[in-house]
C-alpha positions as CSV (number, residue, x, y, z in Angstrom):
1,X,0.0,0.0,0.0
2,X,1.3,3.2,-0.9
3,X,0.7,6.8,0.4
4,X,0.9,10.1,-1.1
5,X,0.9,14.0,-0.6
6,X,-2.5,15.5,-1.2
7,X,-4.1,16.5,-4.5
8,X,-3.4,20.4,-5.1
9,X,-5.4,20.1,-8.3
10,X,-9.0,19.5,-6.6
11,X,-10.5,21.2,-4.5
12,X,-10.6,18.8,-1.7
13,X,-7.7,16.9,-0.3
14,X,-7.8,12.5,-0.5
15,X,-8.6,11.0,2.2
16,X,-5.5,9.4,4.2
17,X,-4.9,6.2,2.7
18,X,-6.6,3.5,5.4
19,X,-8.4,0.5,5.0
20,X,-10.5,1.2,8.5
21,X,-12.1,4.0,6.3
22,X,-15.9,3.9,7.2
23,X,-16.7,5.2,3.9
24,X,-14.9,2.4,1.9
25,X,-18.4,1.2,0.8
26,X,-19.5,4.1,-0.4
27,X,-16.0,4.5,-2.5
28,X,-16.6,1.3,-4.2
29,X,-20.4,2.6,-5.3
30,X,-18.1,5.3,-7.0
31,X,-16.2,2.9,-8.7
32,X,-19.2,0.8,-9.6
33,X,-21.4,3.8,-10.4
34,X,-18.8,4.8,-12.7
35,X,-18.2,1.1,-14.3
36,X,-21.9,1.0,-15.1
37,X,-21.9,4.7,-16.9
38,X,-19.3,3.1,-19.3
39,X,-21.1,-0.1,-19.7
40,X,-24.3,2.0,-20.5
41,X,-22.5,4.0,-22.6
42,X,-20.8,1.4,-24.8
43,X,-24.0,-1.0,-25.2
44,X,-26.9,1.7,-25.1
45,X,-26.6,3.1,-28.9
46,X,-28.3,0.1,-30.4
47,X,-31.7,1.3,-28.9
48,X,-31.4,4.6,-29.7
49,X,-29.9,4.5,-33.1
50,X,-33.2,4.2,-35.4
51,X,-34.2,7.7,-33.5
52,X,-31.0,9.4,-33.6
53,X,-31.0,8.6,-37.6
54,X,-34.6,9.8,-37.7
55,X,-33.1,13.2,-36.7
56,X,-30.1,13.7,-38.6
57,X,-30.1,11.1,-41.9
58,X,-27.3,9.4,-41.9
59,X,-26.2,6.3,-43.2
60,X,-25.9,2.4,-41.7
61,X,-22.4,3.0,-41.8
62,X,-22.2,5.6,-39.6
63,X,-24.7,3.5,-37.2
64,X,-21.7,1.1,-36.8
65,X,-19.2,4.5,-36.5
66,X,-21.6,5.5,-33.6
67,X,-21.2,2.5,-31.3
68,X,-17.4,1.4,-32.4
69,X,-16.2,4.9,-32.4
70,X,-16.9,5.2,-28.1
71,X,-14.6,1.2,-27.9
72,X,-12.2,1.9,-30.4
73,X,-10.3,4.5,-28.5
74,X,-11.3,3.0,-25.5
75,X,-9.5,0.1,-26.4
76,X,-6.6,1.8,-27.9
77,X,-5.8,4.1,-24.8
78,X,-7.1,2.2,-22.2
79,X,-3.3,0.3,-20.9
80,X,-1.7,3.8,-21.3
81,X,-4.5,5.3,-19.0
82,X,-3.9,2.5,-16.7
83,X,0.1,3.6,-16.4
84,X,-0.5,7.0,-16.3
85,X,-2.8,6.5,-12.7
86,X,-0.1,4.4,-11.6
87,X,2.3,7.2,-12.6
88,X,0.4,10.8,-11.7
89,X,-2.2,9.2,-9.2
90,X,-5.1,7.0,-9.7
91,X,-7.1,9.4,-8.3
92,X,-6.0,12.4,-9.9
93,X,-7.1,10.4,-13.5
94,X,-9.8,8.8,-12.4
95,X,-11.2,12.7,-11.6
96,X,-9.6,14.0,-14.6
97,X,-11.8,10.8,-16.5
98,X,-15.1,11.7,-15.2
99,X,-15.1,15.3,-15.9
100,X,-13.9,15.0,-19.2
101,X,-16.4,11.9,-20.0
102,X,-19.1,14.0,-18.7
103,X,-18.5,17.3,-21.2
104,X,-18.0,14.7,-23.5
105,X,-21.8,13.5,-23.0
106,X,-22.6,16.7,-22.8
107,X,-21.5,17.3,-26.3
108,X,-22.6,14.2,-27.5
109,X,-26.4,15.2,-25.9
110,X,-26.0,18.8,-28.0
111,X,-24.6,17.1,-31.3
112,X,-25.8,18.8,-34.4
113,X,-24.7,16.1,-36.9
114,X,-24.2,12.5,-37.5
115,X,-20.4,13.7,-37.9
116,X,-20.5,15.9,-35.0
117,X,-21.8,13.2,-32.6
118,X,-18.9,10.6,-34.2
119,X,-16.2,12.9,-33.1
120,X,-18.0,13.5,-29.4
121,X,-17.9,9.7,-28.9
122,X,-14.5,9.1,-29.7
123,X,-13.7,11.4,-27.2
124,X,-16.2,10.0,-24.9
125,X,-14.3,6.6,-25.1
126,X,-10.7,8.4,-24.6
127,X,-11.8,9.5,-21.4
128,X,-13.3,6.7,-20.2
129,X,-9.8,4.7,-20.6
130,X,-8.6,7.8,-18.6
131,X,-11.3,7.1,-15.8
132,X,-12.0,2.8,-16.2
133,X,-8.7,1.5,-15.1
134,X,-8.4,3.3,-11.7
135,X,-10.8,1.2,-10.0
136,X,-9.2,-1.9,-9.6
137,X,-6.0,-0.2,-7.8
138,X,-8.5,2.5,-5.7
139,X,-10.7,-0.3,-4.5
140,X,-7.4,-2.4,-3.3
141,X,-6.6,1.0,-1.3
142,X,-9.6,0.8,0.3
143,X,-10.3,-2.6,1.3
144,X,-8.1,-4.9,3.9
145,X,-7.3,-7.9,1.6
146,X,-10.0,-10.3,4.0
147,X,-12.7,-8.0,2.2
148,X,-11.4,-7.8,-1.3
149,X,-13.4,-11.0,-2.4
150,X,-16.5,-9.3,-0.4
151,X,-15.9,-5.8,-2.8
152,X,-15.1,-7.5,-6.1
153,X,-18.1,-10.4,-5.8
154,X,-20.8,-7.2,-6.0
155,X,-19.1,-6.8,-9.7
156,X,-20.2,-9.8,-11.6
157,X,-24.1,-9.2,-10.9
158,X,-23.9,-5.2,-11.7
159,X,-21.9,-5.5,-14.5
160,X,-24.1,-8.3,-16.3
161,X,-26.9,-5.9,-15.3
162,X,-25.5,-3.2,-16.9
163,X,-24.3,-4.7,-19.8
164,X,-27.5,-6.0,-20.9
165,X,-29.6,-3.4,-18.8
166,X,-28.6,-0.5,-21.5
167,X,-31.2,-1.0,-24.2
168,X,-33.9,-1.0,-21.6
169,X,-32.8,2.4,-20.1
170,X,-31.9,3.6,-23.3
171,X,-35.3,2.7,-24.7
172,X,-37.1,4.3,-21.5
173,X,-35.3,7.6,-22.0
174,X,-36.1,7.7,-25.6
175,X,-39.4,7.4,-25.6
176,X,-39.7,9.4,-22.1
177,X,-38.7,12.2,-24.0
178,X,-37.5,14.5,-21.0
179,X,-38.1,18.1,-22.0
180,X,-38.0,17.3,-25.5
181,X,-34.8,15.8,-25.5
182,X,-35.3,11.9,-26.8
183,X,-32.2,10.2,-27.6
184,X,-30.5,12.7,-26.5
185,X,-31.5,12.0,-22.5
186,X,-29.1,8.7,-22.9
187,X,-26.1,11.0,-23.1
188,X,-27.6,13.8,-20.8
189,X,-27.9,11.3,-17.8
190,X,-24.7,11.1,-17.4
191,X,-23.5,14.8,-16.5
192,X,-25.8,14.0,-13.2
193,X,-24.2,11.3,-12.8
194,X,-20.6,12.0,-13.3
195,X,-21.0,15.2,-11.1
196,X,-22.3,13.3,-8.0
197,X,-19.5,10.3,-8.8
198,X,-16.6,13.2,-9.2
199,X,-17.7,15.4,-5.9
200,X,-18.1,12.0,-3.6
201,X,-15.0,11.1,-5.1
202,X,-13.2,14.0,-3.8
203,X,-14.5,13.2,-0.2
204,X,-14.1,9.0,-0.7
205,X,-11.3,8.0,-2.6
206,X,-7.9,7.6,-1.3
207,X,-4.8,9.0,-3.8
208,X,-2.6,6.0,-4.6
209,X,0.1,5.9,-7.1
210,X,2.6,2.0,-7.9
211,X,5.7,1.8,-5.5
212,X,7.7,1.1,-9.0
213,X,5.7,3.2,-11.8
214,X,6.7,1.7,-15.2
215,X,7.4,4.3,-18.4
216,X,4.8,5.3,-20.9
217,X,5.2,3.4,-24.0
218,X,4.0,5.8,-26.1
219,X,5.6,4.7,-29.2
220,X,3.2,1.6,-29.2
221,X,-0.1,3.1,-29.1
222,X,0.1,4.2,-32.6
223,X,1.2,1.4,-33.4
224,X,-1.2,-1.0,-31.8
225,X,-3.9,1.3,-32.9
226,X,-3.0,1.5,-36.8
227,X,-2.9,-2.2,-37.2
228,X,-6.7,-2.4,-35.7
229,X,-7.8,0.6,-37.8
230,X,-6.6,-1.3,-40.6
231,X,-8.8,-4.0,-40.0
232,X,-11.8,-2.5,-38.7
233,X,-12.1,0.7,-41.3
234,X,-12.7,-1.5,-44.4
235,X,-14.8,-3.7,-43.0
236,X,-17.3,-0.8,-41.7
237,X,-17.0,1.3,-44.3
238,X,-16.4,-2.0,-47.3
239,X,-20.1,-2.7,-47.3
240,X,-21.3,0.9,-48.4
241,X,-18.5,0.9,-51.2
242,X,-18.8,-2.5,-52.8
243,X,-15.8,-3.9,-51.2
244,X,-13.4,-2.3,-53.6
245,X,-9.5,-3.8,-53.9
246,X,-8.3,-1.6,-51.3
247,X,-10.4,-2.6,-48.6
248,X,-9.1,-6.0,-48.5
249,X,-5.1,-4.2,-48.9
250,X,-6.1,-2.7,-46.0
251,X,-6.7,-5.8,-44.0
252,X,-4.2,-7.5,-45.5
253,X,-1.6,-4.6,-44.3
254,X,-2.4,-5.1,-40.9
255,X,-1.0,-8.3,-40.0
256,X,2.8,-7.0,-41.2
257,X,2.3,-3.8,-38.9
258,X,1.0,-6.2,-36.5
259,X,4.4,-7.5,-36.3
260,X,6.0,-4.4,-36.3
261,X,4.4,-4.0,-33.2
262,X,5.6,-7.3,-31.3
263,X,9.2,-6.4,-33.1
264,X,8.9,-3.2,-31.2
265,X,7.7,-4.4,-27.6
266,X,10.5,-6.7,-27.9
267,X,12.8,-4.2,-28.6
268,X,11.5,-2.2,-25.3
269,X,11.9,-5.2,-23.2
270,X,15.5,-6.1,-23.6
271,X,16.6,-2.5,-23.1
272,X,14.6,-2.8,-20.2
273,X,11.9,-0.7,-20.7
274,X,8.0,-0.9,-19.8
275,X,6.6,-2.3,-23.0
276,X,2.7,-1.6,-23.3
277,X,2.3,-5.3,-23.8
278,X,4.5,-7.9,-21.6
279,X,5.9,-10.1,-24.9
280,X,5.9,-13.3,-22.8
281,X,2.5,-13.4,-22.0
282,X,1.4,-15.0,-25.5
283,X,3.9,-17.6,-24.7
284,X,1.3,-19.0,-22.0
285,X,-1.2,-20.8,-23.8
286,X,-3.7,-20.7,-20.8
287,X,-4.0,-16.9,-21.3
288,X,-3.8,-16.8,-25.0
289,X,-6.3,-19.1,-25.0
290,X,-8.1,-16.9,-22.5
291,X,-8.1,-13.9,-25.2
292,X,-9.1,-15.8,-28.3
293,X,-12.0,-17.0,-26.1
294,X,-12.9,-13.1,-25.4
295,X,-12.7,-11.6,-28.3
296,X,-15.0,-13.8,-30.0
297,X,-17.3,-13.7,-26.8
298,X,-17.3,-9.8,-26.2
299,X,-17.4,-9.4,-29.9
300,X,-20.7,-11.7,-30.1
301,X,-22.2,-9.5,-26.7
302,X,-21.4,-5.8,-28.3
303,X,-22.6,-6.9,-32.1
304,X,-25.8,-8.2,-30.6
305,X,-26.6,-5.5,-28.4
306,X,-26.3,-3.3,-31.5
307,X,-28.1,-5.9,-33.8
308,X,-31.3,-6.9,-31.9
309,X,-32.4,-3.2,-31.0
310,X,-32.5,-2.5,-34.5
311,X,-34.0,-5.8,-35.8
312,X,-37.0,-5.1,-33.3
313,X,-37.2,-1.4,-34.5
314,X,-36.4,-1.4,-38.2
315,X,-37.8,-4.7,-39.0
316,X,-40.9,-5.2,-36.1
317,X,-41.5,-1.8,-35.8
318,X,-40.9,-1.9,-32.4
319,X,-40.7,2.1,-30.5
320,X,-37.5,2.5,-28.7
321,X,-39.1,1.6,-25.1
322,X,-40.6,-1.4,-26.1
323,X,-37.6,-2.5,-28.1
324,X,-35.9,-1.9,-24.6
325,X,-38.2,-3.8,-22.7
326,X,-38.9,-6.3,-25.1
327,X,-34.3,-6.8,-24.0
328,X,-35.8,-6.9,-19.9
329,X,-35.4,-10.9,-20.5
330,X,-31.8,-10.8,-21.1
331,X,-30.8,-9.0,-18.8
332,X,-32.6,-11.1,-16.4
333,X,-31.1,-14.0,-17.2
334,X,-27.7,-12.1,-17.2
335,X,-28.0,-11.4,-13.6
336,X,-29.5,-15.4,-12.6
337,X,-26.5,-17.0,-14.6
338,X,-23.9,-14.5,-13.0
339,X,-25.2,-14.7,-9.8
340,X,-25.5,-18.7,-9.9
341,X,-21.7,-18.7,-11.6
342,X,-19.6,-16.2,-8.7
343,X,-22.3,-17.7,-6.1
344,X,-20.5,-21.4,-6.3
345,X,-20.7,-23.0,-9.7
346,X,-17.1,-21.1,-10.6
347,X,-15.6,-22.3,-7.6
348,X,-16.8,-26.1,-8.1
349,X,-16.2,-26.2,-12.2
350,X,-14.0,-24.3,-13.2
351,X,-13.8,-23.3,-16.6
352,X,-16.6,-26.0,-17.1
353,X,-18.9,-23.3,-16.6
354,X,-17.5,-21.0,-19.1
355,X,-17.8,-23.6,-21.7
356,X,-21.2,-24.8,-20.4
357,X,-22.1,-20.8,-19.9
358,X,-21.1,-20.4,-24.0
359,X,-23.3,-23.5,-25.5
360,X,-26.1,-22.4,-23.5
361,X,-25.7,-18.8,-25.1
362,X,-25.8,-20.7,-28.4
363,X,-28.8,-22.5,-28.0
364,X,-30.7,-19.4,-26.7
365,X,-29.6,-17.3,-29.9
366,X,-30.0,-20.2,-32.3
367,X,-34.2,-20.9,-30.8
368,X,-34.6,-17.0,-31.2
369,X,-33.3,-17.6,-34.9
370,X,-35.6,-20.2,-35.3
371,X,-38.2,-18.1,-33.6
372,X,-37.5,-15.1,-36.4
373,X,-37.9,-18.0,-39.2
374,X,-41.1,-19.7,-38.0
375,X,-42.9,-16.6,-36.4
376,X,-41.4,-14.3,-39.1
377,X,-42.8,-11.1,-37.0
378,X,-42.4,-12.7,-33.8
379,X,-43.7,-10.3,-30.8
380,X,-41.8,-9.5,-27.3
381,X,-43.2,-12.8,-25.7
382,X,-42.3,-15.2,-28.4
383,X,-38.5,-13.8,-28.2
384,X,-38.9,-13.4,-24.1
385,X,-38.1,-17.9,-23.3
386,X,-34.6,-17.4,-26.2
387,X,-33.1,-14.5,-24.8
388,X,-33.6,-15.1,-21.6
389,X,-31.8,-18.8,-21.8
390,X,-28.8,-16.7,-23.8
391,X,-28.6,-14.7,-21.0
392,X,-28.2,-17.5,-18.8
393,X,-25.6,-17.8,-20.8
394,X,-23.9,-14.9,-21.1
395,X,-24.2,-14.4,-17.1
396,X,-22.4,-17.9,-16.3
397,X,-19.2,-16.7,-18.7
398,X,-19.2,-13.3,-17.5
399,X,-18.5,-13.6,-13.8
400,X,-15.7,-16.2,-13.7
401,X,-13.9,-15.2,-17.2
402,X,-11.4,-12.5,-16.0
403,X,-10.4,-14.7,-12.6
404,X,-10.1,-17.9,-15.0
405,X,-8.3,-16.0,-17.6
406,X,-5.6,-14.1,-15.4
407,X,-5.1,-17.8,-13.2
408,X,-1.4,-18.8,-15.8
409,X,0.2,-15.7,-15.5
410,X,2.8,-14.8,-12.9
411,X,2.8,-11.7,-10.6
412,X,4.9,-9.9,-11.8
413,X,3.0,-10.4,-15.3
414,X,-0.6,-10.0,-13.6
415,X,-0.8,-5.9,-13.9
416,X,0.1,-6.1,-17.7
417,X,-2.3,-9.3,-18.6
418,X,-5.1,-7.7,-16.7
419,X,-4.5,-4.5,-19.3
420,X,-4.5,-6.5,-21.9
421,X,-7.3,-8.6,-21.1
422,X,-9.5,-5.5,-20.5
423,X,-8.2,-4.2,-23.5
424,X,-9.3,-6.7,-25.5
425,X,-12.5,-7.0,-24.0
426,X,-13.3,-3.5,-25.3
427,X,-11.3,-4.0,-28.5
428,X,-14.1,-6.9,-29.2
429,X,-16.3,-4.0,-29.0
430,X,-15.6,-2.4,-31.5
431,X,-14.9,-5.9,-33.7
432,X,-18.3,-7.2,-32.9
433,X,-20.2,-4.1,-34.2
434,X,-17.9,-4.0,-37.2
435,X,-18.3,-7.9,-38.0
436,X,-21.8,-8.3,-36.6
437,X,-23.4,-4.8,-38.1
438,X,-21.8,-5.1,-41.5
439,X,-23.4,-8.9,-41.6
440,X,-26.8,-7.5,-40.7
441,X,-27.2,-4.8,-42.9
442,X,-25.7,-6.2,-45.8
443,X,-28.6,-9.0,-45.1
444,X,-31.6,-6.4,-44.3
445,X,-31.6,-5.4,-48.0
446,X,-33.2,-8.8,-48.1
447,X,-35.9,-8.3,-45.3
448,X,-35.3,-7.4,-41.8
449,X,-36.1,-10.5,-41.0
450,X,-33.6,-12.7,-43.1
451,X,-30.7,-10.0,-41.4
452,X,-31.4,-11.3,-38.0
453,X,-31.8,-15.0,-38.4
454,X,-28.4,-15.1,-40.7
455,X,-26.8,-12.7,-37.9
456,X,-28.4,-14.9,-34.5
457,X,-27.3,-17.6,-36.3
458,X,-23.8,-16.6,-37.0
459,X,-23.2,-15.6,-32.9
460,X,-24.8,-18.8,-31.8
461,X,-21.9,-20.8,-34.4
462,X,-19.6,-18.1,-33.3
463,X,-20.2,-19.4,-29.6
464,X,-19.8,-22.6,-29.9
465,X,-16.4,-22.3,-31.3
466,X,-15.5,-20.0,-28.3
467,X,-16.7,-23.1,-26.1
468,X,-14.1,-25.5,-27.8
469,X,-11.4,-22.8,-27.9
470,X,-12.3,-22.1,-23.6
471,X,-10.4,-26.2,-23.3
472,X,-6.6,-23.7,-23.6
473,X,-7.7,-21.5,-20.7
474,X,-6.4,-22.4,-17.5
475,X,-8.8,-25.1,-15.8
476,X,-10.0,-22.7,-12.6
477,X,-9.2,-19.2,-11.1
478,X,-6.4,-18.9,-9.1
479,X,-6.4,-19.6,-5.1
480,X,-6.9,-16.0,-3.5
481,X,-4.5,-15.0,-1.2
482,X,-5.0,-13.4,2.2
């Protein structure tokens, strides 16, 4: 545990750093309350989309650009954010974060323009990998290791909840129309929000910085983020444009910059450097394993989230709050299989329940396919019994995946692999859309309906491999110490 001289950029000093501090609880609701504004955030756009193109025009293109352009540099920044609170104080970003995500709502509430609101979002995500990362080290400030289990076991259930929960608040606002704002209330809620998280934080949260701060790797960002741009550009953009030659140059060029990269962190590591990635970590086939498993699993959850908000607008003519509620099932079954999973079934199986957690997933989406196909225009209840199954699902993967996953490494490897992993998680984000959008609407020219099936269809397949893939990941979570 570290300690640190006060803040003189706020206007309140930290608290002292102690674990006796009677306001610990409430310090972790800031961390969770914060956690869930970026889950929101990332997974809400689906729901709202059909409204905000009702306003502003716009193309399906720029649909995807709308959810994948809050992940993207999310993903991209999100390790260097992590360094930077264990260089300047985790505190000090994780206030600098939630200011800056909340003008950034702000503007995204008072966008003028498809483009306009684009721009807003990507700066939206930049923050957040500012504000995300903090948690994990301020919540191990404020809890004596006996109640660290006790803290982290309240994320699984909330998380899930949130994950899922989006569309339904994102359809309530919508339609609530607050003032005459619609879809613009999604973004609004948050300057509330991030307010009351950033003033409580000032009184709750404990300044903390790591005893042996690593270097920024700055060189690598561009780096890492060139090689995913070069895959994820063309295929949101190869649809529109008939998939001309240099689309697939594009993807193609990323694997040699791709290389560059690992070149590069290699290079940083034997001068004996901080590289942004630990090199070695890819060597251990438990947690490369873990991270084929999760991007194919986080890239299923965000295309889906995107995908069946506007198959139940566009092609049932759902209104934004029913398509919301009409999501009330999975996220229901989100919280049961989560809460069932980091309640006991983790501890007993294992990985088990991640592969289990995966084929049930599969089995929920492929019914609801075969619910599109046979009911054609199916209504809210017909979907409810699918959806609610895949979110059994999706629950019983979600709570044990990062313990499971982060079980091979070392120690000394465990700050970098949790970046990485987190990383990738949001990374899968923007992937998912990308894949899962560009299948959907290059189907709906065919009928709404078609578009889903073929998409459900290809998440429930995509699942399935993920479950055979989960056999490299390490075979349970790692004893906790203390």
């Amino acid at each position: 545990m570290t300690t640190s001289a006060p803040d003189q950029t706020t206007t309140a000093p930290p608290p002292p750093v102690s674990r006796d501090n009677r306001l610990r609880w409430l310090g972790l609701a800031v961390v969770l309350a914060v956690e869930v504004m970026d889950l929101l955030d990332a997974t809400i756009v689906g729901v709202v989309s059909p409204s905000i193109q009702a306003d502003f025009g716009g193309s399906s293109t720029q649909i995807q650009w709308i959810a994948a352009g809050y992940t993207l540099p999310f993903a991209m920044l999100m390790i260097t954010g992590a360094r930077l609170g264990d260089i300047l104080g985790r505190r000090r970003m994780f206030l600098i974060g939630v200011v800056g995500f909340a003008a950034c709502s702000l503007l995204c509430a008072c966008s003028v323009s498809v483009g306009m609101l684009i721009g807003t979002r990507v700066a939206q995500g930049a923050f957040a990998a500012l504000m995300v990362p903090q948690g994990l080290g301020l919540i191990r400030e404020l809890f004596p290791p006996a109640e660290l289990s006790g803290a982290f076991a309240v994320f699984g259930p909330v998380m899930g909840l949130a994950a899922v929960g989006g569309p339904v608040l994102g359809g309530f606002l919508t339609d609530a129309d607050v003032l005459g704002t619609g879809w613009r209330a999604v973004f609004l809620i948050n300057v509330p929000l991030g307010l009351a998280a950033f003033l409580t934080a000032l009184r709750v949260l404990p300044e903390s910085r790591a005893p042996h701060a690593p270097r920024l790797d700055l060189p690598a960002v561009p780096l890492a983020g060139a090689a995913v741009l070069l895959v994820l550009y063309p295929l949101v953009q190869g649809r529109d444009l008939g998939w001309p030659l240099w689309t697939y140059l594009m993807m193609a060029a990323a694997l040699p910059v791709l290389g560059l990269f690992v070149l590069y962190q290699r290079a940083v590591q034997r001068r004996g450097g901080s590289p942004l990635v630990e090199p070695g970590l890819f060597r251990r086939h438990g947690y490369s394993g873990s991270l084929a498993v999760g991007l194919v699993f986080f890239a299923g959850l965000s295309g889906l989230l995107l995908v069946i908000p506007l198959y139940l607008q566009y092609g049932l003519g759902f209104s934004p709050l029913r398509a919301g509620l009409a999501m009330i099932p999975w996220a229901f079954g989100s919280v049961i299989g989560a809460t069932l999973s980091g309640a006991w079934l983790s501890k007993r199986y294992g990985r088990g329940v991640i592969q289990v957690g995966l084929l049930i997933s599969a089995a929920g989406l492929a019914a609801a396919a075969v619910t599109v196909h046979t009911a054609h225009t199916p209504g809210a209840w017909q979907l409810a019994p699918s959806l609610l199954v895949s979110g059994i699902g999706l629950g019983l993967v979600m709570a044990p995946f990062f313990d499971i996953a982060l079980a091979g490494v070392s120690d000394r490897e465990a700050g970098s692999a949790s970046g990485v992993l987190n990383a990738v998680q949001q990374l899968s984000g923007a992937v998912g859309v990308a894949v899962l959008g560009t299948v959907f609407f290059d189907r709906a020219g065919h009928g709404f309906a078609g578009a889903a099936e073929t998409t459900l269809l290809a998440s429930a397949g995509a699942m399935v491999v993920a479950s055979l893939v989960a056999l490299l990941m390490p075979r349970r979570a790692a004893h906790p110490e203390g």
